[in-house]
DOLUM-379818 format. One line per field, with one value per residue: residue number from 1; residue in three letters; y, x, z of N, C-alpha, C, O in turn. Coordinates in pm, 1 decimal, padded with zeros to 6 digits. Each point is the difference from the previous one (the first is absolute). Layout:
// residues N
pos <- c(NUM,...)
code <- c(ala,...)
n.yy <- c(Y,...)
n.xx <- c(X,...)
n.zz <- c(Z,...)
ca.yy <- c(Y,...)
ca.xx <- c(X,...)
ca.zz <- c(Z,...)
c.yy <- c(Y,...)
c.xx <- c(X,...)
c.zz <- c(Z,...)
o.yy <- c(Y,...)
o.xx <- c(X,...)
o.zz <- c(Z,...)
***
This chain:
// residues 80
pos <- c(1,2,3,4,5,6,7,8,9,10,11,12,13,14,15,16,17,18,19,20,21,22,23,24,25,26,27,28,29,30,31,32,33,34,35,36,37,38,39,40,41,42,43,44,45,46,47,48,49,50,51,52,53,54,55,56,57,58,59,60,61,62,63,64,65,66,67,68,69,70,71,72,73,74,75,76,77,78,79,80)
code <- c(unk,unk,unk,unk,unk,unk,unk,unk,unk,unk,unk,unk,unk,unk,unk,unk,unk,unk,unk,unk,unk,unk,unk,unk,unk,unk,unk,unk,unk,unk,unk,unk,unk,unk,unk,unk,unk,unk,unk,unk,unk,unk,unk,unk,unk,unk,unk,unk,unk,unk,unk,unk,unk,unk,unk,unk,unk,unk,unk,unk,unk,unk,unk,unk,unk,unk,unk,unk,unk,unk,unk,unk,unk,unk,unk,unk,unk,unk,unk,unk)
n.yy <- c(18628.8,-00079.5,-00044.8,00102.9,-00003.6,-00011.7,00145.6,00063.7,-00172.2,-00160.2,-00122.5,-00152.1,-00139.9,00007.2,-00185.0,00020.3,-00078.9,-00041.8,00170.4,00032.0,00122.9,00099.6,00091.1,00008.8,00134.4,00091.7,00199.3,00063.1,-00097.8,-00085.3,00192.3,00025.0,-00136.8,00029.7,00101.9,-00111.1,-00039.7,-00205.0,00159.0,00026.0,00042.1,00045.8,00204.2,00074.9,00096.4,00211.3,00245.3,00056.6,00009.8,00212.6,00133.4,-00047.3,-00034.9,00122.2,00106.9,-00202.5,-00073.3,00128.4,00093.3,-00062.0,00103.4,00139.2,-00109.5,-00015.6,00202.2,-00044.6,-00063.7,00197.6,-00064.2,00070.2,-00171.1,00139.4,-00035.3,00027.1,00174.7,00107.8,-00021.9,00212.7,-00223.3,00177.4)
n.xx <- c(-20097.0,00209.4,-00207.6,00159.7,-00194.7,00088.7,-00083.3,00195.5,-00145.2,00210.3,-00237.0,00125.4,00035.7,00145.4,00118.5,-00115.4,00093.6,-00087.9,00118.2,-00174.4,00091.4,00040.4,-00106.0,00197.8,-00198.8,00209.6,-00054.9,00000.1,-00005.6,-00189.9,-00026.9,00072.8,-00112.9,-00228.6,00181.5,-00027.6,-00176.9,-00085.3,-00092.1,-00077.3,-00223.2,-00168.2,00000.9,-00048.5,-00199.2,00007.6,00007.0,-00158.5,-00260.0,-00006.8,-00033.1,-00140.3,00069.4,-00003.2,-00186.0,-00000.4,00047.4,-00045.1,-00120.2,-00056.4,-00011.8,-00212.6,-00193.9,-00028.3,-00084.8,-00271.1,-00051.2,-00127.2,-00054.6,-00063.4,-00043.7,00188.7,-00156.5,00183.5,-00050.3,00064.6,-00240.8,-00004.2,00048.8,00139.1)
n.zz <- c(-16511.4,-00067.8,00123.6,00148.0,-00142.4,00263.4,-00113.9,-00162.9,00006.9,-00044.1,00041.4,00126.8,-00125.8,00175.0,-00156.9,00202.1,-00171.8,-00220.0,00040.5,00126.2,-00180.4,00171.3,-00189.2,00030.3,-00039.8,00043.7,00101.6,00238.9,00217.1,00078.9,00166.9,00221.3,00158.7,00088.7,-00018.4,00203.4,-00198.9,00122.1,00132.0,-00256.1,00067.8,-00074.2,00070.1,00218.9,00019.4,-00096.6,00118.4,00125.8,-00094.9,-00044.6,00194.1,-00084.1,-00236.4,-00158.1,-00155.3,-00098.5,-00169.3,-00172.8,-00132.3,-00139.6,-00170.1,-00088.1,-00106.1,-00217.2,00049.8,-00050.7,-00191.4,00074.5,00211.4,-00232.7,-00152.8,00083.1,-00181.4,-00050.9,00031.9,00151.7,-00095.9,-00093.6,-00087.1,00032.1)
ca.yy <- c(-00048.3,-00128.8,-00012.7,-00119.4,-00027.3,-00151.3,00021.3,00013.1,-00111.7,-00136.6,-00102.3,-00139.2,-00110.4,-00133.5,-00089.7,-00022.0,-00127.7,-00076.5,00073.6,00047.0,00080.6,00123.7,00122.1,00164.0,00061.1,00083.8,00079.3,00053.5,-00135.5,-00043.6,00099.5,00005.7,-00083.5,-00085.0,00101.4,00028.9,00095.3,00088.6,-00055.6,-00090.8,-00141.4,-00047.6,00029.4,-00008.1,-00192.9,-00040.7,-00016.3,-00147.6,-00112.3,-00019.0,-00028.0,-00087.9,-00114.2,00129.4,00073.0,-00111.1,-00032.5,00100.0,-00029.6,-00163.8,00039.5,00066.6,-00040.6,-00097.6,00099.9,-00014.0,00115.4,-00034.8,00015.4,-00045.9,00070.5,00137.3,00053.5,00190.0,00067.6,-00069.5,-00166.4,-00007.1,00107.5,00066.4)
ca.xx <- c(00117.2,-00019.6,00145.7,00051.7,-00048.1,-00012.7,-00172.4,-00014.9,00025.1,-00086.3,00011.9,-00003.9,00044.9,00066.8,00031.2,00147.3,00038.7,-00141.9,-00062.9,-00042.1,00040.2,-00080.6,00126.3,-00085.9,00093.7,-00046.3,-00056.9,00146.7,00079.2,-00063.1,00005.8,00131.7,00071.4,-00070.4,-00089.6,-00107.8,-00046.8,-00091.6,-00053.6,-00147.1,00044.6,00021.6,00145.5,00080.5,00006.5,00038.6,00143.3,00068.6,-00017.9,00050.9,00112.0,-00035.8,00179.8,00098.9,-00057.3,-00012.8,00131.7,00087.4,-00048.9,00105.8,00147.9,00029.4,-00013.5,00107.7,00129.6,-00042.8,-00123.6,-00062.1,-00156.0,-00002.2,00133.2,-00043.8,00095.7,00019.7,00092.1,00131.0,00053.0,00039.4,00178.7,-00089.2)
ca.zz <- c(00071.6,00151.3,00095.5,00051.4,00147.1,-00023.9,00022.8,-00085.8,-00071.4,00037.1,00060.3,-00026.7,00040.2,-00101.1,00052.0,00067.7,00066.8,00040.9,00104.4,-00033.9,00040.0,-00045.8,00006.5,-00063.6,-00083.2,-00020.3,-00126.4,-00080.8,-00066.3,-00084.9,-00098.1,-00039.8,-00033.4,-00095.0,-00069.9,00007.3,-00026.9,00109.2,00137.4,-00048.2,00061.4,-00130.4,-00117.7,00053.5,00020.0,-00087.9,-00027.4,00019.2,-00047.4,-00083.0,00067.5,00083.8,00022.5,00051.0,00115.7,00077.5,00005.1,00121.0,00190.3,00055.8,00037.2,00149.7,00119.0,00061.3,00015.5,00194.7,-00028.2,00104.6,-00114.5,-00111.9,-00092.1,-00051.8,-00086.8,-00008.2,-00145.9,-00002.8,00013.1,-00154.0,-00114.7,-00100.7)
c.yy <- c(-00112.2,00014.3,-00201.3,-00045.5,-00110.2,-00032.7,00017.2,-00068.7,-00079.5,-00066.9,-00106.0,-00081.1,-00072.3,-00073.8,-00041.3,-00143.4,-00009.5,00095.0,00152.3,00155.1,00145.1,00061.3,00147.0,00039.9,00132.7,00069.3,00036.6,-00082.4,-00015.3,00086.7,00041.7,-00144.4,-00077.4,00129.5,00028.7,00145.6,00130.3,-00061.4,-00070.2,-00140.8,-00091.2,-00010.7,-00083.7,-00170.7,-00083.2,-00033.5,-00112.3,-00089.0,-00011.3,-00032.6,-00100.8,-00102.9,00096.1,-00012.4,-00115.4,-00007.8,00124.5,-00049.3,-00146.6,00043.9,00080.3,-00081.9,-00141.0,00069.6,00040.8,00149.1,-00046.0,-00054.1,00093.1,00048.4,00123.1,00018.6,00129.6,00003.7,-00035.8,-00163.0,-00030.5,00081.4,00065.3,00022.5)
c.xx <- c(-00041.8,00043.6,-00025.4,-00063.1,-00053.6,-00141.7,-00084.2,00021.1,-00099.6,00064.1,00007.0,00025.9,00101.2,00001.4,00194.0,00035.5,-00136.7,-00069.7,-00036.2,00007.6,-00080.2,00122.1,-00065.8,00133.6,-00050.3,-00063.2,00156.7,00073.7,-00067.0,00030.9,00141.4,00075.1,-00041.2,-00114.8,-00125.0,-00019.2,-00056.3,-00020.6,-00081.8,00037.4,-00009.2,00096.1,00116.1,-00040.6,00001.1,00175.9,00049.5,-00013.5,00134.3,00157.4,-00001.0,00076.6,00070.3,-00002.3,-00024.8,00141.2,00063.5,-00130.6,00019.3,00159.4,00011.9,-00022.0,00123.5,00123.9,00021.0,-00090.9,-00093.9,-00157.7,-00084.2,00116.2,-00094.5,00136.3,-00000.1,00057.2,00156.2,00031.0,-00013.5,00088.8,-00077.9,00144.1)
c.zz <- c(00094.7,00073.2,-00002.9,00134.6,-00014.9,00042.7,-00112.9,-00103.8,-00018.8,00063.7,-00074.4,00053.6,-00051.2,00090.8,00025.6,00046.7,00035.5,00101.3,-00116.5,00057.9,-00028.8,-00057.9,-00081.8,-00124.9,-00018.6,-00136.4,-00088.8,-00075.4,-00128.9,-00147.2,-00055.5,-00073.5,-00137.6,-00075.1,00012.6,-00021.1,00094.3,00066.7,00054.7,00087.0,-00116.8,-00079.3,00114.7,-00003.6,-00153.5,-00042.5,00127.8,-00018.8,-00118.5,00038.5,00113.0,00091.7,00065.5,00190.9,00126.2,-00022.2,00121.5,00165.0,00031.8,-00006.0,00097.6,00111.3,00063.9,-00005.2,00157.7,-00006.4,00094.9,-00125.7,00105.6,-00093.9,-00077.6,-00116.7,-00022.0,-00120.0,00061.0,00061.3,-00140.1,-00025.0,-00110.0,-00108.7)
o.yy <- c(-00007.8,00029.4,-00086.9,-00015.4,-00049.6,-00093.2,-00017.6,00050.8,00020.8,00007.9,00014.8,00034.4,-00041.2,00028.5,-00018.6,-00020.0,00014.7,-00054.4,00029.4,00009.4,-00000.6,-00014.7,00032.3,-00040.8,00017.1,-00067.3,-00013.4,00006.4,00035.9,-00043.9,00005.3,00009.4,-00040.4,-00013.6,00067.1,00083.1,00121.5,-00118.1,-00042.1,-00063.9,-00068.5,-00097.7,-00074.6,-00095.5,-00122.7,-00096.2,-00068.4,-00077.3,-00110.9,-00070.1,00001.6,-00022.0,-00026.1,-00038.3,00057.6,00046.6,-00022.4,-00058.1,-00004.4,-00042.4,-00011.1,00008.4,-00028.4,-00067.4,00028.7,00079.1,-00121.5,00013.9,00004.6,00098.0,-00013.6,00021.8,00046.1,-00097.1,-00092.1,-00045.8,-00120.7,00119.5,-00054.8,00054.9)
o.xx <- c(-00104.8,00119.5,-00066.3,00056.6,-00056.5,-00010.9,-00121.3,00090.4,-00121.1,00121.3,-00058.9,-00005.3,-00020.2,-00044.3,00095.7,-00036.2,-00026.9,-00107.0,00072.9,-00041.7,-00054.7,00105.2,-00113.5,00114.4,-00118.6,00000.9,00043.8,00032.1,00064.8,00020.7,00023.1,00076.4,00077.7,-00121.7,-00052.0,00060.2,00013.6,00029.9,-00011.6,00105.2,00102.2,00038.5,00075.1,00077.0,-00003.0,00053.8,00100.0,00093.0,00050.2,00072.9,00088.8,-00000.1,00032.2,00060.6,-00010.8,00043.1,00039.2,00030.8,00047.9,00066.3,00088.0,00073.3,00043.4,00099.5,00096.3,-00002.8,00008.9,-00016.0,-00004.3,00067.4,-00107.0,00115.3,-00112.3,00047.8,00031.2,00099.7,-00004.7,00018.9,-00093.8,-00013.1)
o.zz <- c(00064.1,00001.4,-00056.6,00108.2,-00097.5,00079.7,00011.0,-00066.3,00007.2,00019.9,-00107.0,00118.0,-00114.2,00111.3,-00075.2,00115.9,00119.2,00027.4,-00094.7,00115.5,-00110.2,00062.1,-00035.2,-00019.7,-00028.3,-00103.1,-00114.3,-00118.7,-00098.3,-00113.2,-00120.8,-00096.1,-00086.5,-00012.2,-00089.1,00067.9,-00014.9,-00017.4,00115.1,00000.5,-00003.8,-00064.3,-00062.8,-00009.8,-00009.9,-00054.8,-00021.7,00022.5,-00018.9,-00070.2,00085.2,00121.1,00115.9,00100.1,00108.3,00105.5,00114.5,00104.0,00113.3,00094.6,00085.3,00098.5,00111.6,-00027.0,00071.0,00094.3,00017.2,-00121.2,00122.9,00031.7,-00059.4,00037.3,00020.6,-00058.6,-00075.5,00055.9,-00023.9,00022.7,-00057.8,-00109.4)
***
């Protein structure tokens, strides 16, 4: 089971209007939304390389929504 903790994930980076941003995504997210198999940091940094557009598209939408940084995605900043 996941929880939804925002300590539990990965880290990255995108780019916002040329500035450069930290954001996270969680295990859960990763797993509920984009099927990640398990908890493997591997398996999880694989399913977002693979989601990748997604996953930079929603944290620039949270953050220019007025999300604080760093932007933390959770399992409900994805429509399932």
């Amino acid at each position: 089971m996941y929880a939804d903790d925002a300590t539990d994930g990965l880290w990255f980076s995108i780019e916002i209007e040329e500035e450069e941003f930290l954001a996270f995504i969680s295990s859960a997210a990763l797993h509920k939304h984009f099927n990640a198999p398990e908890k493997a940091e591997k398996v999880l940094l694989r399913t977002y390389l693979t989601h990748q557009e997604v996953i930079h598209e929603t944290a620039r939408r949270k953050f220019l929504n007025g999300s604080a940084r760093p932007v933390k995605l959770c399992v409900h900043d994805f429509k399932t």
